[in-house]
MARTORSE-630056 format. One record per residue (C-alpha): residue number from 1; chain; x, y, z. Coordinates in nm, 4 decimals. Each point is the difference from the previous one (the first is absolute). Example, Ala and Ser with C-alpha at 12.3 -4.5 7.8 and 13.67 -1.06 7.14 Angstrom:
<fimars>
   seq   mol         c1         c2         c3
     1     A     1.2300    -0.4500     0.7800
     2     A     0.1370     0.3440    -0.0660
</fimars>
This chain:
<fimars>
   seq   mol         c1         c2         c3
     1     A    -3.0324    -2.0988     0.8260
     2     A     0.0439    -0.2224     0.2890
     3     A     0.0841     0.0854     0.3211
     4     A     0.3708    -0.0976     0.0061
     5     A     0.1926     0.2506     0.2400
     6     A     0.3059     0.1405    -0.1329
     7     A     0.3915    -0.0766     0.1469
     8     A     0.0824     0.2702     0.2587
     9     A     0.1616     0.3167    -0.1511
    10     A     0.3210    -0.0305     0.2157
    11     A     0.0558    -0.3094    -0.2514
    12     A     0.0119     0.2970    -0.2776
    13     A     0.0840    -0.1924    -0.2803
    14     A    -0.2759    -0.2698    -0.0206
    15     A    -0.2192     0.2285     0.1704
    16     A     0.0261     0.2259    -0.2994
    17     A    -0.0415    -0.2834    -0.3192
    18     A    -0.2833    -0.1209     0.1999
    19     A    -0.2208     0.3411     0.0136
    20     A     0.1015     0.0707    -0.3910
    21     A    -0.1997    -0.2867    -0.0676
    22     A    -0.2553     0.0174     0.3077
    23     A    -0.0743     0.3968    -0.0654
    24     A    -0.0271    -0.1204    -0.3906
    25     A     0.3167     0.3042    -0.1065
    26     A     0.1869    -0.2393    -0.2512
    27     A     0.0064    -0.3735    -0.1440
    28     A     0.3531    -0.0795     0.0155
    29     A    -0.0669    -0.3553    -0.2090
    30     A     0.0641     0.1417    -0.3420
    31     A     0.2683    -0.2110    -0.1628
    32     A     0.2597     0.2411    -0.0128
    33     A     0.2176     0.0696     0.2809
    34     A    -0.0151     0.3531     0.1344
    35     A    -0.3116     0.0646    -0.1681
    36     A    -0.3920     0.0054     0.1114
    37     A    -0.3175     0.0592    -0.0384
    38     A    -0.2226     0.2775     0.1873
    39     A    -0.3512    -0.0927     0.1421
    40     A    -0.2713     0.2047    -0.0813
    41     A    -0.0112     0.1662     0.3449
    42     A     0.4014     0.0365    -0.0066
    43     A    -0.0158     0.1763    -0.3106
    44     A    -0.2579     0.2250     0.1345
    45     A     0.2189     0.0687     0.2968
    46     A     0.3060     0.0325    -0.2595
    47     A    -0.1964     0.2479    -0.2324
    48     A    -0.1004     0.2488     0.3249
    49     A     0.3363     0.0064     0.1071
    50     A     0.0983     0.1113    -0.3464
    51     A    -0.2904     0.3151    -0.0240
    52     A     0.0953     0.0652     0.3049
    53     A     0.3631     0.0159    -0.1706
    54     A    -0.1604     0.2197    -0.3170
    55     A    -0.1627     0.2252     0.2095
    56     A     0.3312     0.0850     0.1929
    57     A     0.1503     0.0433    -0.3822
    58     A    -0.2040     0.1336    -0.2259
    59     A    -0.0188     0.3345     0.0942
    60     A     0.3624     0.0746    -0.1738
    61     A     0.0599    -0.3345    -0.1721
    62     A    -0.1615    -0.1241    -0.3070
    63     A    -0.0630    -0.3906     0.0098
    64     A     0.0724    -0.1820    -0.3153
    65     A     0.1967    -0.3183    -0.1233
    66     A     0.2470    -0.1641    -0.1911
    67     A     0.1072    -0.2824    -0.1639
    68     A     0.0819    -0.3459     0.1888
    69     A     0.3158    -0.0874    -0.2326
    70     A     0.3295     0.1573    -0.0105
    71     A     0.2312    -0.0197    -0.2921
    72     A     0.2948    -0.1765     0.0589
    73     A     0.1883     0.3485    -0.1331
    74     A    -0.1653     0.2459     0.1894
    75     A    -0.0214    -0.2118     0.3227
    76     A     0.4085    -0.0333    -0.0310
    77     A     0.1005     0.3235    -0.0136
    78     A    -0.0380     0.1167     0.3115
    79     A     0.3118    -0.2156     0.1731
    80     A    -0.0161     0.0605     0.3732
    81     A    -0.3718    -0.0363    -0.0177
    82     A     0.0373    -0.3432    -0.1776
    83     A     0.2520    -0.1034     0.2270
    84     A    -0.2770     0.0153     0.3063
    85     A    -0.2282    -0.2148    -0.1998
    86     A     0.1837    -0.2018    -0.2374
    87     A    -0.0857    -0.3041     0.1755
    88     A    -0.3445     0.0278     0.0463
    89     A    -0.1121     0.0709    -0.3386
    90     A    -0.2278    -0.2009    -0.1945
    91     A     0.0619    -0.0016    -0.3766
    92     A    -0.2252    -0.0941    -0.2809
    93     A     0.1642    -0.1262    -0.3203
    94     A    -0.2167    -0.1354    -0.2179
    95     A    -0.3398     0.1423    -0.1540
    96     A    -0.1920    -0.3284    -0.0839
    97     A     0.2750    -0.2317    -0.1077
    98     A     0.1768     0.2400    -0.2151
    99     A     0.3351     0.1547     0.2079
   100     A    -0.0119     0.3445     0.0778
   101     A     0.2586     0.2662    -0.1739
   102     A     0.0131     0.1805     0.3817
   103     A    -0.0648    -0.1599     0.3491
   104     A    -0.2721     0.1284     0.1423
   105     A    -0.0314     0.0777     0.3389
   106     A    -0.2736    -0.0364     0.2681
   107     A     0.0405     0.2966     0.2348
   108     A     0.1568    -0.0166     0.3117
   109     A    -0.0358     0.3774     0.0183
   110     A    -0.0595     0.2333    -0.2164
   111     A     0.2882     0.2741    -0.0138
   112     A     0.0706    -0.1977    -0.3434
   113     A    -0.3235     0.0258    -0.2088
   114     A    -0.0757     0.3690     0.1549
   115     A     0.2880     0.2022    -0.0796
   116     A     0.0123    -0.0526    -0.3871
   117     A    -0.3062     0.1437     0.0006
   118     A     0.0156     0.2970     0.2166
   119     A     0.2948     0.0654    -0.2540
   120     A    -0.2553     0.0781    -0.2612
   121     A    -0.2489     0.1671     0.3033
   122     A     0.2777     0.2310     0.1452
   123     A     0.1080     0.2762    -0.2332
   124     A    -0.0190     0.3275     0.2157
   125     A    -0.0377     0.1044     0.3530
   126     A    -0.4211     0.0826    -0.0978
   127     A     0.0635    -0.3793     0.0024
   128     A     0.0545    -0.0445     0.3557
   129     A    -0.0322    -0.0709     0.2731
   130     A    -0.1893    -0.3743    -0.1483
   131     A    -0.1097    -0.1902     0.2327
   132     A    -0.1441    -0.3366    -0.0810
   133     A    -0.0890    -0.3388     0.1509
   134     A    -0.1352    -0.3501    -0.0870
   135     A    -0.1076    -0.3080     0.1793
   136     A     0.0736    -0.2934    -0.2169
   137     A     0.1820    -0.3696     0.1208
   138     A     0.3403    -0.0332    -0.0577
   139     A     0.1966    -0.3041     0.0176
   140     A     0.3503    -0.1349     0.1964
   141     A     0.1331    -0.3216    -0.0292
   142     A     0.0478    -0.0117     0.3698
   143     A     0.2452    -0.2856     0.1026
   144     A    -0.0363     0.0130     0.4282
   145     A    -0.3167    -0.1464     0.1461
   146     A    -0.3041     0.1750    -0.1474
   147     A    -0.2500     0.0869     0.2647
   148     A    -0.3870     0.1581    -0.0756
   149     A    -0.0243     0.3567    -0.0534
   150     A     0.3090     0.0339     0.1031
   151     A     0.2922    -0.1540    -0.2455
   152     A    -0.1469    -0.0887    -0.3086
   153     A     0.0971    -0.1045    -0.3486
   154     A    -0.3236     0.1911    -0.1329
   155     A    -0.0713     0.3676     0.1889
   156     A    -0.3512     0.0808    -0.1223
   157     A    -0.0120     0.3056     0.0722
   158     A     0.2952     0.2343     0.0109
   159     A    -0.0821     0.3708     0.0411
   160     A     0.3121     0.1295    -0.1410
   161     A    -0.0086     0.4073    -0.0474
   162     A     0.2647     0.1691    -0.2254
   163     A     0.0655     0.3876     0.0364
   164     A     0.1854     0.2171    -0.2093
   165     A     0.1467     0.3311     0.1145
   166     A     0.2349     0.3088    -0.1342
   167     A     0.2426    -0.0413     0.2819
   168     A     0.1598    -0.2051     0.2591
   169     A    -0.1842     0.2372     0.3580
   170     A    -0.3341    -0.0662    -0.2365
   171     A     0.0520    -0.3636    -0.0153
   172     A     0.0759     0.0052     0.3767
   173     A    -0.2736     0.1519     0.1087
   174     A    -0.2086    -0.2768    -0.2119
   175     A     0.1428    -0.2573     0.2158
   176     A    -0.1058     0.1528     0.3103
   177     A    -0.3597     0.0599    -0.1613
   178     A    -0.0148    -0.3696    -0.0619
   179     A     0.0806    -0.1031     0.3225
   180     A    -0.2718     0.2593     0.1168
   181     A    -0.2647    -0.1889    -0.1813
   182     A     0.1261    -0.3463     0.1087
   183     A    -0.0022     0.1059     0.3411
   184     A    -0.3723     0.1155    -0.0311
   185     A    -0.0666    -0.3260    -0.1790
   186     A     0.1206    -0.2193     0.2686
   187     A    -0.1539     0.2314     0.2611
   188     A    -0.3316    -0.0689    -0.1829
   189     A     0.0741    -0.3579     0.0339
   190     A     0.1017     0.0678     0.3891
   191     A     0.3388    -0.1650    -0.0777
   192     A     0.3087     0.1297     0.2109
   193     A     0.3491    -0.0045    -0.2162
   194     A     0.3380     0.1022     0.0148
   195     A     0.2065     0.2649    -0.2580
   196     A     0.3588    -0.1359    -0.0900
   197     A     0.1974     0.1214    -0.2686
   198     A     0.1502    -0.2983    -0.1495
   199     A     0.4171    -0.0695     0.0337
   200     A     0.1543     0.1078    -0.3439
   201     A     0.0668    -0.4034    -0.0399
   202     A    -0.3871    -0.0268     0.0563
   203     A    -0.1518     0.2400    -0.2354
   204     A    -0.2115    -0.0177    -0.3151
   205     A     0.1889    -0.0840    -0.2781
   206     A     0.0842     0.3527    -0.2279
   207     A    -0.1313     0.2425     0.3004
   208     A     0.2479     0.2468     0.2233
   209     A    -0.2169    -0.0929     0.2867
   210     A    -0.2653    -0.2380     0.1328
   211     A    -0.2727     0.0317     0.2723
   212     A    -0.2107    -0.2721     0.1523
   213     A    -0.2692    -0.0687     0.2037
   214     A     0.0371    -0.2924     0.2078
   215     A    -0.2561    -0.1485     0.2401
   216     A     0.0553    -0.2429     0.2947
   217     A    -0.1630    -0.3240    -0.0744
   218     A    -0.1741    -0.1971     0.3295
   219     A     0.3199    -0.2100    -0.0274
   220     A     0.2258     0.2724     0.0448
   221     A     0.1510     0.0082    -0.3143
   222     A    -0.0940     0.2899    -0.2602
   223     A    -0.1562     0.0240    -0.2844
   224     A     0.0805     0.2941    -0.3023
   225     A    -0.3414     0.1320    -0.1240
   226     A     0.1178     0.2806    -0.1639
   227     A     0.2843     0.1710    -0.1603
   228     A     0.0732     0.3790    -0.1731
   229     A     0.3306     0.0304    -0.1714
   230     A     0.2171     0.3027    -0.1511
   231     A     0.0968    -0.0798    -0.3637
   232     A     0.2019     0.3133    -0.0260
   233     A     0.0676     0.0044    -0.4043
   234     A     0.1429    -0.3483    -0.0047
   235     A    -0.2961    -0.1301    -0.2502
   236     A    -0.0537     0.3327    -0.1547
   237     A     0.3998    -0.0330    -0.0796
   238     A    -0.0852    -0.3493    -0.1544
   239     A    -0.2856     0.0087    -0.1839
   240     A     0.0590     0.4199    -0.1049
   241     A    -0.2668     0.1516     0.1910
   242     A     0.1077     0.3721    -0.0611
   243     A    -0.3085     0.3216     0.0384
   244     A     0.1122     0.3680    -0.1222
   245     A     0.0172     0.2281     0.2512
   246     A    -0.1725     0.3659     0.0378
   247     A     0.4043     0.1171    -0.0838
   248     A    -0.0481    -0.2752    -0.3528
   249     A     0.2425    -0.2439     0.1135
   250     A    -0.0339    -0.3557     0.0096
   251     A     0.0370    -0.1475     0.3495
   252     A    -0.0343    -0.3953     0.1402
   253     A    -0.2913    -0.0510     0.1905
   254     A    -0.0379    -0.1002     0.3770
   255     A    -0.1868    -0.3004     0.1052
   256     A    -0.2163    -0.1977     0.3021
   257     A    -0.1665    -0.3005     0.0018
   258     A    -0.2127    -0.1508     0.2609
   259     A    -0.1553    -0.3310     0.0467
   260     A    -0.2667    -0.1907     0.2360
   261     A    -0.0719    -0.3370    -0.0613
   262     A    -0.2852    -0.2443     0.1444
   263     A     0.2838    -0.0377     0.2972
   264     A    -0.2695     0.2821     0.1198
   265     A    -0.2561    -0.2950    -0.0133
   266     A     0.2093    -0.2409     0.1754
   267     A     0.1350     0.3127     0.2721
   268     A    -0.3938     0.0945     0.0595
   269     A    -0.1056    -0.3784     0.0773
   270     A     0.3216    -0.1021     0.2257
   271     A    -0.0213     0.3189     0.1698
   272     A    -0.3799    -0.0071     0.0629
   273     A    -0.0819    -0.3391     0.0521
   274     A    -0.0978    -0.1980     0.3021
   275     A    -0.0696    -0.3508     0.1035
   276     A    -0.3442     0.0341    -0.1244
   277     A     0.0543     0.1208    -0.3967
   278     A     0.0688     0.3158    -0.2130
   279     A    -0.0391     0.3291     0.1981
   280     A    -0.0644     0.2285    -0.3042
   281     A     0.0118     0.4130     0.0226
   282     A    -0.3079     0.1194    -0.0781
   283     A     0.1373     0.2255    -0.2555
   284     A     0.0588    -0.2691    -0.2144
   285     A    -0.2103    -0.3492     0.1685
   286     A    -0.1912    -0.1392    -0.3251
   287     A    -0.3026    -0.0042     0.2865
   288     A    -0.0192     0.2479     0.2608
   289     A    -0.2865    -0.1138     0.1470
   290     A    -0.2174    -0.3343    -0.0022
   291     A    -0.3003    -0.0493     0.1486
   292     A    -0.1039    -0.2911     0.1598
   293     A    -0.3508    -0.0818     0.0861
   294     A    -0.0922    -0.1584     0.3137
   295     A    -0.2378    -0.2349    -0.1845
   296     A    -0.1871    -0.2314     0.2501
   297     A    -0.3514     0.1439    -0.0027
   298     A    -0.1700     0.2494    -0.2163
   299     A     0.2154    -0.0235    -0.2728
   300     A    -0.0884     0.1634    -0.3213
   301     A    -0.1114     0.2977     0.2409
   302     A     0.3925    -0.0461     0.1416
   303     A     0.1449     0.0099    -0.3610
   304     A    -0.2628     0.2997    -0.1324
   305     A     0.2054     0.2422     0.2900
   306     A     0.3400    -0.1533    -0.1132
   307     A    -0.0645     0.1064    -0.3374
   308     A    -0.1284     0.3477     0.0511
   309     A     0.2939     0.0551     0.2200
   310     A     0.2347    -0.1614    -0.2721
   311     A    -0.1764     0.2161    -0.2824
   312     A     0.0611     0.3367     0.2559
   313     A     0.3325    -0.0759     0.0703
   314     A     0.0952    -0.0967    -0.3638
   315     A    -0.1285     0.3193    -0.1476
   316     A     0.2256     0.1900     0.2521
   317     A     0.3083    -0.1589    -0.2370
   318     A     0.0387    -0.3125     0.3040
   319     A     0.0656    -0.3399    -0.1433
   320     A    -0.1966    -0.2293     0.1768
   321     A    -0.1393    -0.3258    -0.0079
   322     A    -0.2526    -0.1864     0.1675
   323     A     0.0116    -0.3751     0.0914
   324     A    -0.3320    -0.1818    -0.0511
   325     A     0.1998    -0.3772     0.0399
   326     A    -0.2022    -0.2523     0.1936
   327     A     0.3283    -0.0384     0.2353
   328     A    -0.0122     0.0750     0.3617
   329     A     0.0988     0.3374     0.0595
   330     A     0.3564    -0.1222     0.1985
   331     A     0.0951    -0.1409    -0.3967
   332     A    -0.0743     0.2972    -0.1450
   333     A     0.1995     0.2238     0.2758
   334     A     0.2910    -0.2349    -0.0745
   335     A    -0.0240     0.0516    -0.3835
   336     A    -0.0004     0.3668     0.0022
   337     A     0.2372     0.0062     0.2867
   338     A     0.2241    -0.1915    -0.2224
   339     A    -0.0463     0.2453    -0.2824
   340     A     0.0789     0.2699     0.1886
   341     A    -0.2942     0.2406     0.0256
   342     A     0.0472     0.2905     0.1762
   343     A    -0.3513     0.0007     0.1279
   344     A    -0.2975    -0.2052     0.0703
   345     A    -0.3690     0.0610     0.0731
   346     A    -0.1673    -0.2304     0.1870
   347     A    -0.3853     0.0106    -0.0024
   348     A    -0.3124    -0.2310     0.1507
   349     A    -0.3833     0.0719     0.0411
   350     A     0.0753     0.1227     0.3323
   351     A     0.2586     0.2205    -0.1035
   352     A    -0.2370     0.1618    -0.2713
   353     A    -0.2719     0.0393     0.2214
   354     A     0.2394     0.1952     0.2068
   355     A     0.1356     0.2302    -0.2584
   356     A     0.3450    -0.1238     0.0388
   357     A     0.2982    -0.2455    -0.1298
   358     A     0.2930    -0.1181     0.1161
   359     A     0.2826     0.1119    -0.1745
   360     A     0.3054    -0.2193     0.0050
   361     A     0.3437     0.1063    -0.0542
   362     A     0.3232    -0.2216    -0.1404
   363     A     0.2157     0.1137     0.2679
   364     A    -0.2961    -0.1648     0.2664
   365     A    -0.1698     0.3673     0.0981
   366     A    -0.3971    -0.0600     0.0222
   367     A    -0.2459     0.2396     0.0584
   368     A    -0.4147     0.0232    -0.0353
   369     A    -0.1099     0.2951    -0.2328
   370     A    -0.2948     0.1432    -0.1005
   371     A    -0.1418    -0.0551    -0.3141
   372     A    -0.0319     0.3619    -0.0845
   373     A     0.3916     0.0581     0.0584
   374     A     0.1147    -0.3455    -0.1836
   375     A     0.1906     0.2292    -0.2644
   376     A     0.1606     0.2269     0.1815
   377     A     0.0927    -0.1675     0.2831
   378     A     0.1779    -0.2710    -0.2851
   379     A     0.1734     0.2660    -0.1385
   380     A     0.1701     0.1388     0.3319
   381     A     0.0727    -0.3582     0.0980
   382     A     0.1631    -0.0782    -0.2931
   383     A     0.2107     0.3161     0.0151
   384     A     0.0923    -0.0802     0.3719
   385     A     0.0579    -0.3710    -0.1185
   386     A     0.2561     0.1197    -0.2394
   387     A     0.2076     0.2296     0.2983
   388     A    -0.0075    -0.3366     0.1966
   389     A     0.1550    -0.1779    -0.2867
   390     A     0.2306     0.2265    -0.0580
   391     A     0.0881     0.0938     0.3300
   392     A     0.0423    -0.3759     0.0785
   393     A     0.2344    -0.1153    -0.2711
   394     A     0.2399     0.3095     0.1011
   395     A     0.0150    -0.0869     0.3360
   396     A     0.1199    -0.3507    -0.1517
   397     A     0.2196     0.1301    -0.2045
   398     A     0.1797     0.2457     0.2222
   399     A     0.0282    -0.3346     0.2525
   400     A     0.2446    -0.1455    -0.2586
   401     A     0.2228     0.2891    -0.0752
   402     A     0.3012     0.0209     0.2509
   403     A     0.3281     0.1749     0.0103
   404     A     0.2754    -0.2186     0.0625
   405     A     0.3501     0.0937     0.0896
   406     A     0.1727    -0.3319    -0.0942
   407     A     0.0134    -0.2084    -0.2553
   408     A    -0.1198    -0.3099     0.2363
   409     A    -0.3088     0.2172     0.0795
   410     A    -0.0832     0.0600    -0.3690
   411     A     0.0362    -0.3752    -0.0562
   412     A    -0.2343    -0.0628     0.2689
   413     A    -0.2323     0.2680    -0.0664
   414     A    -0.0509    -0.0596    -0.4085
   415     A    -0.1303    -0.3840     0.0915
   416     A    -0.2891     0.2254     0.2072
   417     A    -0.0138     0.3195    -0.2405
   418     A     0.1984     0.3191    -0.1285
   419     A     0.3237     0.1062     0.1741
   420     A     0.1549     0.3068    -0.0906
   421     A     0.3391     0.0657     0.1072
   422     A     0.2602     0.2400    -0.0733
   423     A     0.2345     0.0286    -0.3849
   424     A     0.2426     0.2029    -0.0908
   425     A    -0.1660    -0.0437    -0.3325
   426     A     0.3138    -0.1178    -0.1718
   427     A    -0.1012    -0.3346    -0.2393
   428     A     0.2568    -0.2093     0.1317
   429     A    -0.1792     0.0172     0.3753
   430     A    -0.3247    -0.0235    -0.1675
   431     A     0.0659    -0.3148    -0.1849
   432     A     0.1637    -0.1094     0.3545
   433     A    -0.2722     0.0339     0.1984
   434     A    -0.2360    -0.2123    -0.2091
   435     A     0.2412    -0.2458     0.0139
   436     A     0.0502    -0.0016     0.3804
   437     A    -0.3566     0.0315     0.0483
   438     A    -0.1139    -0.2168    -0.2070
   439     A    -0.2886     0.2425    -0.1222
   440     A    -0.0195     0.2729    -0.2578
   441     A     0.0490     0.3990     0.0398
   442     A    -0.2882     0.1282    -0.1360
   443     A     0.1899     0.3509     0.0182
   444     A    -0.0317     0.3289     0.1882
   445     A    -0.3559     0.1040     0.1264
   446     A    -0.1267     0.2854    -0.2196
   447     A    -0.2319     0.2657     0.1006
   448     A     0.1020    -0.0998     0.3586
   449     A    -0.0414     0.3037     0.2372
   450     A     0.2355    -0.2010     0.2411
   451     A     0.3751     0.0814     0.0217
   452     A     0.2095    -0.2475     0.0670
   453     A     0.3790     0.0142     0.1839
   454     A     0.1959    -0.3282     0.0184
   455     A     0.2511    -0.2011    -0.1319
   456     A     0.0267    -0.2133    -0.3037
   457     A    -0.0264    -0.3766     0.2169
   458     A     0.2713    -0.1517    -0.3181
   459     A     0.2756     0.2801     0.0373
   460     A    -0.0751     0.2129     0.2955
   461     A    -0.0011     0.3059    -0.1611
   462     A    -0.2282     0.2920     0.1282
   463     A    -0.3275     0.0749    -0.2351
   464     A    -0.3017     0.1840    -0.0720
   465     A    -0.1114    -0.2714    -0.1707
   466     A    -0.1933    -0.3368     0.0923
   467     A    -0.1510    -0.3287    -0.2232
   468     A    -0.2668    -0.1698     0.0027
   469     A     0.0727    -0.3365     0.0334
   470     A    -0.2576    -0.3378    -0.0300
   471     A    -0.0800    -0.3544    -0.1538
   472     A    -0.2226     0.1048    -0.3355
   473     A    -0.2206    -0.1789    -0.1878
</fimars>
């Protein structure tokens, strides 16, 4: 990799295509619009987001998977839901050159192929509650300007989890669950977000209500990376999902879903990333720590300590690497800088006949330590590392969240950020607003502990309630 500095990150847009192909996350020259490749090291990055993902899940969901195609009859049957994606729907119609009896589908979601099937799964309440998930691509025929990660015509990996539940409260209180884990995922991945529940003329397609997580991009504008819904019995209703009951009656089921897409990917690099490259968590960095060897004199001696220190660490569950290159150490800083490891060890002849290295930070923090405390002393600096990320990318965020009393001030603040303003809640204001704005209400803040007292800034009329307003992606 040559030494070719990257645009400034207050130019966010080039900034960002630049590092996914500098930091080696995607290929974005397939010949398909909206779709790419992953790099190796991208896909490792992608695959410990995702078991970090599991790990959240599987102690009360089971993991499985289902078909990519939809028939044409089951996909239509569910109206409302069709309605939010009939545009965006790829359709296969031929097997070889023969025409096919029934269009088949390639899943924009997966409400469609799922709920046939828990039809023959569900048949009393010993059934439930199920709780299952899958991470599998799906595929919209988006028609705005695709951008990587972040609109896409292929989604390679959609975690979408389906619930089923005896009533309504239980279904409820599966939302809320959801948006539990999420919020431990993203504080795992030290990324700061907002709760909105959608406006009615927002929500999922088929669900009583919506949730989203929405995250302020370096640009100002925000980004959904992740989303819980209600389904109520609206599918159940459709596709007959009935259970018998402990009196032996046959009641509809209730319903969630709740999806995260590689948006996560795209959130965790815009968020974290600097001038210099990819600042990765160390939760989930493909390296944690490289090693770079000082290598002017007394080399193999040099690289003998780098690898005993690279086997210790390693067998402590670290992934680490050492660089043996012949480049001057400055290249290699840059490289891994670029990558975004969270830590580097430094170490020369003088160092080792010291006991010591110097231990190098992503966020610029240095310090000399001795050999006999390498591991621990990584471990507590990558833990502190992680509060610093975290505790940096809120501060951020809450710097782009205002109130605003006015609709000129909301106009003004969503070209910075998030403005939340007072709404009577009533559609009609709600619909105004985005028009007068000129930005989107991404709805009420949920799990708020703040009250709010106002008025709505379209009819003047006193409320309780406030949106979220801002420029999304």
């Amino acid at each position: 990799m040559t030494e070719s500095k990257l645009p400034s990150k207050e130019n966010f847009s080039e900034w960002y295509h630049e590092l996914l192909k500098a930091g080696q996350i995607i290929d974005v020259r397939y010949p398909v619009k909206g779709m790419c490749v992953w790099y190796p090291s991208g896909f490792a990055l992608k695959r410990n987001v995702y078991d970090l993902m599991r790990v959240l899940l599987d102690p009360d969901h089971q993991e499985t998977q289902f078909p990519l195609l939809i028939p044409e009859t089951e996909f239509m049957k569910e109206a409302e839901h069709i309605k939010g994606f009939e545009d965006e729907v790829y359709w296969v119609t031929h097997g070889g050159t023969s025409p096919l009896d029934i269009k088949l589908a390639l899943r924009p979601t997966s409400e469609t192929a799922i709920y046939p099937i828990f039809k023959l799964w569900v048949r009393s309440h010993a059934d439930l509650p199920l709780k299952i998930y899958q991470i599998v691509n799906t595929f919209r025929y988006e028609t705005k300007h695709t951008r990587p990660l972040i609109r896409l015509r292929e989604i390679t990996s959609f975690k979408e989890a389906h619930t089923v539940h005896a009533s309504w409260e239980e279904a409820a209180e599966q939302v809320e669950a959801a948006l539990t884990i999420y919020a431990e995922f993203y504080r795992r991945l030290a990324i700061p977000f907002l709760f909105a529940k959608r406006p009615s003329w927002d929500k999922f397609p088929g669900s009583d209500y919506s949730i989203a997580l929405d995250t302020v991009m370096p640009d100002g504008r925000t980004l959904q990376i992740g989303t819980a819904h209600l389904l109520g019995t609206n599918f159940a209703t459709t596709y007959d999902i009935t259970f018998e009951n402990e009196a032996g009656e046959q009641e509809f089921v209730n319903q969630t879903c709740y999806g995260v897409s590689e948006r996560c990917i795209a959130a965790l690099i815009s968020v974290h990333g600097d001038d210099k490259g990819l600042v990765l968590p160390w939760s989930v960095a493909p390296v944690q720590v490289v090693i770079v060897p000082i290598l002017f004199k007394e080399k193999e001696a040099t690289l003998e300590v780098c690898r005993d220190i690279k086997a210790k660490l390693a067998a402590a569950g670290i992934r680490v690497e050492i660089d043996e290159g012949d480049e001057r150490p400055g290249a290699k800083f840059y490289r891994w800088e670029m990558k975004g490891v969270p830590i580097r060890i430094e170490i020369g002849p003088r160092d080792i006949k010291n006991g010591v290295a110097v231990l190098a930070r992503r966020d610029g923090k240095k310090l000399t330590v001795s050999l006999d405390d390498l591991q621990t002393t990584i471990l507590n600096e990558a833990a502190d590392l992680h509060e610093v990320m975290l505790a940096r990318a809120q501060a951020f965020q809450e710097s782009r969240v205002k109130d605003c009393e006015t609709v000129e001030e909301a106009k003004e603040q969503t070209q910075a950020g998030v403005a939340r303003v007072g709404w009577c809640g009533l559609e009609d204001c709600g619909h105004a607003i985005e028009d007068e704005v000129g930005a989107a209400v991404l709805g009420e803040p949920w799990r708020s502990e703040e009250t709010y007292q106002g008025s709505c800034v379209i009819c003047g009329a006193k409320t309780e309630k406030c949106a979220l307003l801002a420029r999304q992606y």
